[in-house]
C-alpha positions, 0 to 999 in steps of 0.5 A: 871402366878402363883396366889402369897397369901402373908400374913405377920403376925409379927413374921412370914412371909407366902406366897403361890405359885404354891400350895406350901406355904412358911412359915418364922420365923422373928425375925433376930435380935433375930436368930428367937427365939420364944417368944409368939406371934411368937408361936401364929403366927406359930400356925396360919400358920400352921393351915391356910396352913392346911385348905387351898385347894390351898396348896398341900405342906408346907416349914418352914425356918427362916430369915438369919442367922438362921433357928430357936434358940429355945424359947426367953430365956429372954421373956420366961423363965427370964420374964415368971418365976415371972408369972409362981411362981404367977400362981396358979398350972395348973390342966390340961396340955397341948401339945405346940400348936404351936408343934401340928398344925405342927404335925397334918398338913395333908400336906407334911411339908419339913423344909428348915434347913438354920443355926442353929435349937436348942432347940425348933428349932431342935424341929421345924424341927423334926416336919417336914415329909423331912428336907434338910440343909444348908451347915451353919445347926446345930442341938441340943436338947439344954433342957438339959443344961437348966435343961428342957427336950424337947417338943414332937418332942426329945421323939416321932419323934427323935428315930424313925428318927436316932434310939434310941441310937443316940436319947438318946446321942443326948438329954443326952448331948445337943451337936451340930450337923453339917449338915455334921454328920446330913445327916450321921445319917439321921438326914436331908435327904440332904444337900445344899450350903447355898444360895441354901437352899430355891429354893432346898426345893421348888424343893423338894416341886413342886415334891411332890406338882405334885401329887394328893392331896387327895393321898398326905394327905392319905399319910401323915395321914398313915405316922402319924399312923405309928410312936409309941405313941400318940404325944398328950399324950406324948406332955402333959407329956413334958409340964407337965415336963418342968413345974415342972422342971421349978421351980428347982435350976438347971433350973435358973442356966442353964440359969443364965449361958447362959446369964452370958456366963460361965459354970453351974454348977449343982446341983440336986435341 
């Protein structure tokens, strides 16, 4: 019988079973947006996963009903903005953890798309080598209604994925994607009935996981040094950017407007 490591963290759940480990945001209540510790306990899977012979292959999803909608908009940009106007102006900026332990997994990551992956979320996903949906999959680089830009998964893995254009419509106007158009435009590499979606990645995953490891990490590790840019460089930059973008006018009406439910309106400020 097959061993079963079961590790609940908080905010996330990890459990490794036939060298394949299942990593799940859990937050439900909050559609699995991201508030700090949870960024803190994705960081901590990832790298654990990473670190682990046992594991040959990795799936992230998110606890029903989504997979992942992107930062607590009210833990961090309502109440981080008071903290962040008293902090001092950083010197040296810094790419999401959280997105890097993802990116430099040298295992095979498949992100198991079971509802909506927006903002942070789509980010999340396009971190990942293989991404498979749900039939209830949306995808969108919200950042720009928030007055933001994206972290590094919009600039250095999305063009490569749908080509450039399609990337620059997709983070010019923040629209949703459904898994039907995804798979059109190669966004996700299937689609499956919504109670599907776990037990197909873990098809996908014994697949893969049935080679040799050590080919599997060379294979991942030529795969990384073939997408253009150094995600570390490019991961700074965007924080750097959010952070500046942070402090205008258009930022705090994006999401004054989210929570009030209305329209923005912008202004350049």
């Amino acid at each position: 019988m097959a061993q079963i490591a079961v590790q609940d963290f908080n905010c996330t759940l990890y459990r490794v079973k036939n060298h394949i480990c299942l990593i799940t945001l859990n937050r439900p209540e909050r559609r699995n947006a991201l508030n700090r510790r949870a960024y803190d306990e994705l960081e901590s899977a990832f790298r654990q996963a990473n670190a682990d012979p046992d594991v040959r292959c990795v799936i992230v999803t998110g606890a029903d009903p989504s997979f992942c909608s992107g930062d607590d908009v009210r833990e961090i940009m309502v109440d981080g903005a008071a903290e962040r106007a008293a902090a001092p102006p950083r010197v040296k900026f810094e790419p999401t953890p959280a997105a890097m332990a993802v990116i430099e997994c040298d295992k095979p990551v498949i992100a198991a798309v079971n509802g909506p992956a927006v903002g942070w979320g789509m980010e999340l996903a396009l971190y990942a080598d293989i991404r498979i949906a749900s039939e209830k999959a949306i995808f969108a680089e919200l950042f720009i209604k928030r007055g933001l830009v994206c972290d590094v998964g919009g600039f250095w893995k999305l063009p490569s994925i749908v080509g450039p254009a399609k990337a620059a419509e997709l983070l010019f106007t923040g629209e949703p994607v459904k898994a039907k158009d995804a798979v059109k435009i190669g966004l996700v590499s299937q689609i499956t009935a919504h109670q599907d979606i776990v037990r197909a990645a873990e098809h996908l995953a014994g697949r893969i996981a049935a080679n040799p490891p050590l080919a599997l990490i060379a294979m991942k590790q030529g795969l990384r040094r073939a997408t253009p840019g150094d995600p570390r460089e490019i991961g700074a930059w965007a924080i750097e950017t959010i952070y500046r973008l942070f402090q205008t006018e258009d930022h705090k009406e994006g999401v004054a407007s989210f929570l009030e439910r209305r329209e923005a309106v912008f202004v350049g400020r």
